[in-house]
N, C-alpha and C positions, 0 to 999 in steps of 0.2 A: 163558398158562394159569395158571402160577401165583399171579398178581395180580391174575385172574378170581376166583379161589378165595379169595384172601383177601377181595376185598371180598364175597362171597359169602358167608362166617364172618362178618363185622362186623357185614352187614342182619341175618343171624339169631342173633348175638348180642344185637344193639340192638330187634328188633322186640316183644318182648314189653311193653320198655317205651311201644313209642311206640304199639302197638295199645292198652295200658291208657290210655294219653293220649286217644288218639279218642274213645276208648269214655267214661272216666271224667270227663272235660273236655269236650273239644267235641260230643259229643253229648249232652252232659247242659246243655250249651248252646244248643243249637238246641232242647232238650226242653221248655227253660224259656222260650225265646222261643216255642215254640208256645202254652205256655200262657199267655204272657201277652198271647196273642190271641187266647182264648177267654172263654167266659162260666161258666168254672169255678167254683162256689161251693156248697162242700159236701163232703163227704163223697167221694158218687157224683164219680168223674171226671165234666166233661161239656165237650168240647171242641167244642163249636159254637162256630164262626166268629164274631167281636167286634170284628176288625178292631184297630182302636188307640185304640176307645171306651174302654179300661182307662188307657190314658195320658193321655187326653184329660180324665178326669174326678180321673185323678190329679193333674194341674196345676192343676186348678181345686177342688182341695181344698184347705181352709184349714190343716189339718193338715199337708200337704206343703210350704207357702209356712212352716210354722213350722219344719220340717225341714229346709229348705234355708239357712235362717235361723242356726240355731244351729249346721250344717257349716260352713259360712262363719267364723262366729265361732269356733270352736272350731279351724277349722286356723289361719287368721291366729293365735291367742294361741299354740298348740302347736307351730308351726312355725317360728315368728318368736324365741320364747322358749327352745325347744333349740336354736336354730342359735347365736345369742346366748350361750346358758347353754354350751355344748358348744363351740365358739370357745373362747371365755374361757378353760377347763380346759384347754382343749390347749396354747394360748399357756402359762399358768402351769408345766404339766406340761415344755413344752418347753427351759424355763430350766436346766435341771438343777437340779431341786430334789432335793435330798433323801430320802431312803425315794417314789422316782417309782414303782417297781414298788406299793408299797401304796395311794397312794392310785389309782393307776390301777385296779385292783383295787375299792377302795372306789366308783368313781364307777361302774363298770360295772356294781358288784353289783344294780341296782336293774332293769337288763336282764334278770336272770335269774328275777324274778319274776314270778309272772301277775297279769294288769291285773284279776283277780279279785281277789288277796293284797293288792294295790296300793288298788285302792278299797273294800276291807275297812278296812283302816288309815286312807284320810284320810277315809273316812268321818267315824270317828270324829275323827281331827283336826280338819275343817271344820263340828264338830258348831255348829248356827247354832241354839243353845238358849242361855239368858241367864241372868242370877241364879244360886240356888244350882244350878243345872245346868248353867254354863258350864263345859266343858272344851275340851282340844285347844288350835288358836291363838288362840282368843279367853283363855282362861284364859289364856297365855301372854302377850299382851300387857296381863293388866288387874296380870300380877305385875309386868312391866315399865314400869308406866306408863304405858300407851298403851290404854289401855280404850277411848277415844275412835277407835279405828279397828276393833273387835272388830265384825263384821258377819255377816251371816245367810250369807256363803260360795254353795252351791250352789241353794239356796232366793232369792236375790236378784231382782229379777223383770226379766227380758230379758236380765241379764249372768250370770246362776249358771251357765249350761254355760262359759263362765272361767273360772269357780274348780274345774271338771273340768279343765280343761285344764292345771292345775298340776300337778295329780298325773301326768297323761301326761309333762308335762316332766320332773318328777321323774326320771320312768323310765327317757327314752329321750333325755335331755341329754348321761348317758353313754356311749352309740353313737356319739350328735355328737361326742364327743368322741375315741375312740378311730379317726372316721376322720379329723378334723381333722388330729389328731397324726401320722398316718400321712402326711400329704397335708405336712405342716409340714419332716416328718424326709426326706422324697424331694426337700426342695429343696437345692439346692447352698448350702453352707453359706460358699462363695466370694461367690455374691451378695451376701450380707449385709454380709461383710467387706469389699466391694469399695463398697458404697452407705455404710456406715459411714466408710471412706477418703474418700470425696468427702461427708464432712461431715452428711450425714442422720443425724436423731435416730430413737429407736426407733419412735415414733409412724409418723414418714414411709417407713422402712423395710414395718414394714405396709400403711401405707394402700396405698401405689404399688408395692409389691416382690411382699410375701407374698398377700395378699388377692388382687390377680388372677392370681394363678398359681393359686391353690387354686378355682378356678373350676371347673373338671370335679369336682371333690369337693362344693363347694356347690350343683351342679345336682343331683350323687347324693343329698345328703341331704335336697335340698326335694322329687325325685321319691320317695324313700322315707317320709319323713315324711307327704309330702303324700297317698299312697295308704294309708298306715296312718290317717289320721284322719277320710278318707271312710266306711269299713270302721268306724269306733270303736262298739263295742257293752257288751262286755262291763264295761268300767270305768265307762260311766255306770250300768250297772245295779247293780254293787256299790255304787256310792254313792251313789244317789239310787232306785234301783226304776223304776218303770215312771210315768214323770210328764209329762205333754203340754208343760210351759216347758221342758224339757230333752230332747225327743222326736229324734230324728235318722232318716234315710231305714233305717237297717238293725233297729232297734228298731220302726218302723212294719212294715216287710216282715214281722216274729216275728210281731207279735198280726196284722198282716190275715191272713197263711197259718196259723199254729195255733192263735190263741184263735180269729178271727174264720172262718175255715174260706175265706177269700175266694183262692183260689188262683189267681186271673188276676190277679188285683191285688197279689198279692204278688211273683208269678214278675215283675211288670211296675215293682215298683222295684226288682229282683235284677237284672235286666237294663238298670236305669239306673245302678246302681251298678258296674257290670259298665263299660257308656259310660264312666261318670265315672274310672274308673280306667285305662282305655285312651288317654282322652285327656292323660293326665301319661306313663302309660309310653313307647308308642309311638313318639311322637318322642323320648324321650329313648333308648330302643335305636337309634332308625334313627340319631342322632348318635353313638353308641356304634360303632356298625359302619363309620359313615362316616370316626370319625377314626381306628378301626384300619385302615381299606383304603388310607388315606394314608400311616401308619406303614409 
């Protein structure tokens, strides 16, 4: 009786939050998938039936092949580049260097900004203006001598969502970092000394030692990364505005649903970005649970 009554207390402690769940999440999910198989455009709701003509004509949009285009491009350089850049820190970090706590601090700090604040700033850094208006890193390299590599940055044509994706690395190098390090300091520090004892340099120590053990950390950070840069909205808009070479699925979804009022064709790339981030998550929870049920 007793232990009827507690769990009894636990569902109506926990239910408020998971009724707001249904309600706020998954039927604002299914709400959106209905709309994105209607013929909704305008104002007036209008939910007639459309079937998967909205997706259909969505793929064979040119606009959307330029969108899938520069996601691609922009996770490859921003995933590839924090993982690399955020690696790197944690190793350096992990030597015992010196004032660790400040720069740890320092590398994080750019975490705690918004991707607003962030392409505020390289905006202006990656200013792709020349002569007496070059500032930012072009100015920076014509005082160093290197003029000759000073280029147009995010205005580049087919590679300038790249030079976006520096500023994301910026950002979020230092998260890579702070779980690298986390993932560095939970290895036994015997292995080391034990691979060292049998004659391995530092090099071989990581490649063979550290590196695959930090394996469940670098699946965490390519499923985290890689779901933040499908999602990436806000930081190409502070830096560049509203521009079709640098267009991506969640910046087409804004203008078709409120500039263009097109609300079946919007709820219908919400709902593939929705897909698109399911299928990084999902399996990486169901191995999450599987290697805790082994544990």
């Amino acid at each position: 009786m007793r232990r009827d009554k507690d769990r009894f207390l636990n569902v109506l402690l926990v239910s408020p939050s998971i009724l707001a769940v249904l309600i706020f999440i998954y039927a604002f999910i299914g709400w959106s998938v209905r709309v994105s198989l209607s013929k909704w455009k305008g104002l007036t709701p209008d939910y007639t039936w459309n079937g998967i003509k909205n997706y259909l004509e969505l793929f064979a949009d040119p606009r959307f092949h330029v969108d899938i285009r520069n996601t691609l491009i922009f996770t490859g350089v921003f995933v590839v580049g924090s993982v690399l850049l955020g690696f790197f820190l944690a190793v350096l970090l992990d030597q015992g260097l010196k004032g660790e706590g400040f720069f740890r601090s320092l590398f994080l700090f750019p975490m705690a900004i918004s991707y607003i604040v962030t392409g505020t700033v390289w905006r202006w850094l990656m200013n792709p203006a020349m002569g007496s208006r070059m500032s930012g890193f072009n100015l920076l390299l014509k005082y160093i001598g290197l003029e000759s590599l000073a280029n147009a940055w995010h205005t580049t044509p087919n590679w300038g969502i790249a030079a976006i994706a520096l500023a994301a690395i910026w950002q979020m190098s230092g998260y890579t970092m702070a779980l690298y390090l986390a993932g560095l300091r939970a290895i036994p520090h015997e292995l080391k000394e034990a691979a060292q004892i049998d004659g391995a340099n530092e090099f071989q120590i990581y490649r063979y030692i550290m590196i695959p053990l930090l394996a469940p950390v670098t699946l965490s950070v390519l499923i985290i990364l890689g779901h933040m840069s499908l999602k990436v909205f806000d930081l190409i808009i502070a830096v560049a505005g509203k521009q079709l070479p640098l267009d991506v699925p969640a910046i087409y979804m804004w203008q078709a649903t409120f500039d263009g009022l097109f609300y079946g064709r919007g709820a219908a790339i919400g709902i593939l970005l929705l897909i698109s981030v399911a299928i990084l998550i999902i399996p990486y929870i169901r191995y999450t649970l599987k290697t805790e049920a082994e544990q």
